[in-house]
FIVORO-719380 format. One record per residue: x, y, z of N, C-alpha, C in turn. Coordinates in steps of 0.05 Angstrom, whole numbers, always signed. Each point is the difference from the previous one (the first is absolute). Layout:
+--------+--------+--------+--------+--------+--------+--------+--------+--------+
:    n_x :    n_y :    n_z :   ca_x :   ca_y :   ca_z :    c_x :    c_y :    c_z :
+--------+--------+--------+--------+--------+--------+--------+--------+--------+
:      X :      Y :      Z :      X :      Y :      Z :      X :      Y :      Z :
...
+--------+--------+--------+--------+--------+--------+--------+--------+--------+
This chain:
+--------+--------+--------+--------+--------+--------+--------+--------+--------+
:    n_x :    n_y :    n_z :   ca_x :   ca_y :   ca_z :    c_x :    c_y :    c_z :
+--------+--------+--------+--------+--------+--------+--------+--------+--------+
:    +17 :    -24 :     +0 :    -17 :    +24 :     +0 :    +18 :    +25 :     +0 :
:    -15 :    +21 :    -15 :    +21 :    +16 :     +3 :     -3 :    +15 :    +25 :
:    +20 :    +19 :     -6 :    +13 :    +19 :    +36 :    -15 :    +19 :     -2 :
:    -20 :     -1 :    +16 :    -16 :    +33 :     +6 :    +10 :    +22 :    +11 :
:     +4 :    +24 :    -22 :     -2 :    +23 :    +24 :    -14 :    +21 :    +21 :
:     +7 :     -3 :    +26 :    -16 :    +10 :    +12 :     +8 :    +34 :     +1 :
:    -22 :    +17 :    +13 :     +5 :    +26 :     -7 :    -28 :    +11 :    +18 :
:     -3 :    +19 :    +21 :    -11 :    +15 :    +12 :    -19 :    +15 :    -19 :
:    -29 :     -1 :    +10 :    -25 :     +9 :    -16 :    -17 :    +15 :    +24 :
:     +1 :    +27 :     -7 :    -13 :    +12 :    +18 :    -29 :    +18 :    -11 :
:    -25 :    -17 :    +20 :    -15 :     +2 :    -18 :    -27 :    +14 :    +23 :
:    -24 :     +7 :     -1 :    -11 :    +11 :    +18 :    -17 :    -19 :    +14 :
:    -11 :     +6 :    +24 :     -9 :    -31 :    +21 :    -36 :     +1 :    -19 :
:     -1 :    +18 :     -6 :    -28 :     -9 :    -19 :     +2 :    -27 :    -27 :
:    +17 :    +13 :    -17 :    +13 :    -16 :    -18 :     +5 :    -28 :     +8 :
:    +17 :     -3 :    +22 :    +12 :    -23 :    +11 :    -29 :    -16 :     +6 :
:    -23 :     +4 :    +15 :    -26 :     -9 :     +3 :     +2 :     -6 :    -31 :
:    -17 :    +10 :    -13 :     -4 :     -1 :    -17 :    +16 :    -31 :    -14 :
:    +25 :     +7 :     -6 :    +12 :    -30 :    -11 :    +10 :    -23 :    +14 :
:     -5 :     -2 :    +29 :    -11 :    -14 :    +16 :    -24 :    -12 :     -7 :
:    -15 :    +10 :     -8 :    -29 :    -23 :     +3 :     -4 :     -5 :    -29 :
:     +9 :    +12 :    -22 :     +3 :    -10 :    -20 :    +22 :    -29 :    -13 :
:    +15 :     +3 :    +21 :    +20 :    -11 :     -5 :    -11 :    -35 :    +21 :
:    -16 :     +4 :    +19 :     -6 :    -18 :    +16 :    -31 :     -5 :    -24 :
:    -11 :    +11 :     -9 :    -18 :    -10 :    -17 :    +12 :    -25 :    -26 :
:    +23 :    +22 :     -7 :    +15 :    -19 :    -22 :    +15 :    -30 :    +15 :
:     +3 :     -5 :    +18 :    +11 :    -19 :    +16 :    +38 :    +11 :     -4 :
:     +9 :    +23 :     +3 :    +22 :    +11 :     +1 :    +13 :    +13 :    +21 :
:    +22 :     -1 :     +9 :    +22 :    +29 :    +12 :    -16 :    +24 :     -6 :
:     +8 :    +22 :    +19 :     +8 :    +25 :    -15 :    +26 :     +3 :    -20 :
:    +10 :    -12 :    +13 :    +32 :     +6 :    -25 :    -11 :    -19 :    -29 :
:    -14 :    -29 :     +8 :     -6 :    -10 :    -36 :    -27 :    +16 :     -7 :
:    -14 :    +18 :     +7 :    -22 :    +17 :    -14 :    +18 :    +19 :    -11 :
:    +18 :    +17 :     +3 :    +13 :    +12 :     +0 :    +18 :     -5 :    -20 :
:    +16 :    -23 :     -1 :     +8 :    -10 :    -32 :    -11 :     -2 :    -18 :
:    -30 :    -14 :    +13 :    -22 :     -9 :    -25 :     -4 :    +37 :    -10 :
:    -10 :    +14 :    +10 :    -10 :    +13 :    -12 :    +19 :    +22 :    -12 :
:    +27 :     -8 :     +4 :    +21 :    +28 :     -7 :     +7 :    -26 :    -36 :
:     +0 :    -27 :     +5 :     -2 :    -10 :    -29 :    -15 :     -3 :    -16 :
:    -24 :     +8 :    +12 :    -17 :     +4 :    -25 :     -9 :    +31 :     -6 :
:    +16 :    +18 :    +10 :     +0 :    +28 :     -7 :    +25 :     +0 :    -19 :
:    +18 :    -14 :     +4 :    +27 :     -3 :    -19 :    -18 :    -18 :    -29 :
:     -8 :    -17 :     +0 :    -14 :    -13 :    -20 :    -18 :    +17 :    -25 :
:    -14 :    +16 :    +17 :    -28 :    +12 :    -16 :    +30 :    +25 :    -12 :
:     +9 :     +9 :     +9 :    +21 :    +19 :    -11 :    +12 :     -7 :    -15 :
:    +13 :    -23 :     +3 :    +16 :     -4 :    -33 :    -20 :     -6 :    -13 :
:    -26 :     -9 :     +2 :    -22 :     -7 :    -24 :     -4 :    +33 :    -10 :
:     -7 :    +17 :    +15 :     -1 :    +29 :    -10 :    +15 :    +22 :     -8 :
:    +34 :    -15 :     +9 :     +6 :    +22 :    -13 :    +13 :     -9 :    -28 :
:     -1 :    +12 :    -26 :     +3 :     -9 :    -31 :    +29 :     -3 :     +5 :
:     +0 :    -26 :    -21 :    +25 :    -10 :     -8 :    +17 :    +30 :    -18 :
:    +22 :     +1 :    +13 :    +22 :    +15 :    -20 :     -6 :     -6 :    -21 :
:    +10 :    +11 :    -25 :     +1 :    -17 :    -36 :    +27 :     -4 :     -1 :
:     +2 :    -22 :    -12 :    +25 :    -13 :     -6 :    +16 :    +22 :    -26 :
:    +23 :     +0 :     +5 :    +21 :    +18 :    -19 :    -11 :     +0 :    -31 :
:     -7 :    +13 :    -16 :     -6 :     -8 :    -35 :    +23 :    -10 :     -6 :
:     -1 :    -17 :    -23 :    +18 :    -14 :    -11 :     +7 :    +15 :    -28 :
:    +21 :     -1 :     -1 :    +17 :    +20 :    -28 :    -22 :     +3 :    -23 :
:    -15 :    -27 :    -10 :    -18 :    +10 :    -26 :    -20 :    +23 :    +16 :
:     -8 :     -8 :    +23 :    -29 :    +16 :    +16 :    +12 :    +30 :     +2 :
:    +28 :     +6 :     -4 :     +6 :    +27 :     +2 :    +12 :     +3 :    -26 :
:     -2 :    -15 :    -21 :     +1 :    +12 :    -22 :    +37 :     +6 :     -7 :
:    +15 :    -18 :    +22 :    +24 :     +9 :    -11 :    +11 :    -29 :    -14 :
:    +25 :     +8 :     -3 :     +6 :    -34 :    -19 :     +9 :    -15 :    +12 :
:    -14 :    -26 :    -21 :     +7 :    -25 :    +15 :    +26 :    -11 :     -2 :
:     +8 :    -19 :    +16 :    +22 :    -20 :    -10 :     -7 :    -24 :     -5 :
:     +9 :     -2 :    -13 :     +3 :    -34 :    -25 :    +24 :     -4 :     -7 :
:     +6 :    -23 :     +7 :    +28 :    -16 :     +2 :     -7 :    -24 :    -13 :
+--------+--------+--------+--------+--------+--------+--------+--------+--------+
């Protein structure tokens, strides 16, 4: 498995309720609600944000080719 890093999360005692009983609804930690839901905010983001475009290729910019 891999090596988790841990790291201090300071968050407000409402909040903390809050993913407490969601997290006991899901049968989870606070710390695995807390993954769960920071990877599927990483997920939906790379689905939304658009692919770069790949470089044009010499004919797509119209300069010359090589042929060997």
């Amino acid at each position: 498995m891999a090596e988790r890093k841990p790291f201090l999360l300071r968050i407000s005692p409402e909040l903390w309720d809050e993913l407490q009983r969601w997290a006991a609804d899901e049968l989870r930690s606070v710390n695995g609600q807390i993954e769960y839901l920071l990877r599927q905010a990483v997920t939906e983001r790379r689905r939304a944000r658009p692919r770069p475009p790949s470089p044009p290729s010499p004919e797509e910019e119209g300069g010359p080719s090589r042929s060997t």
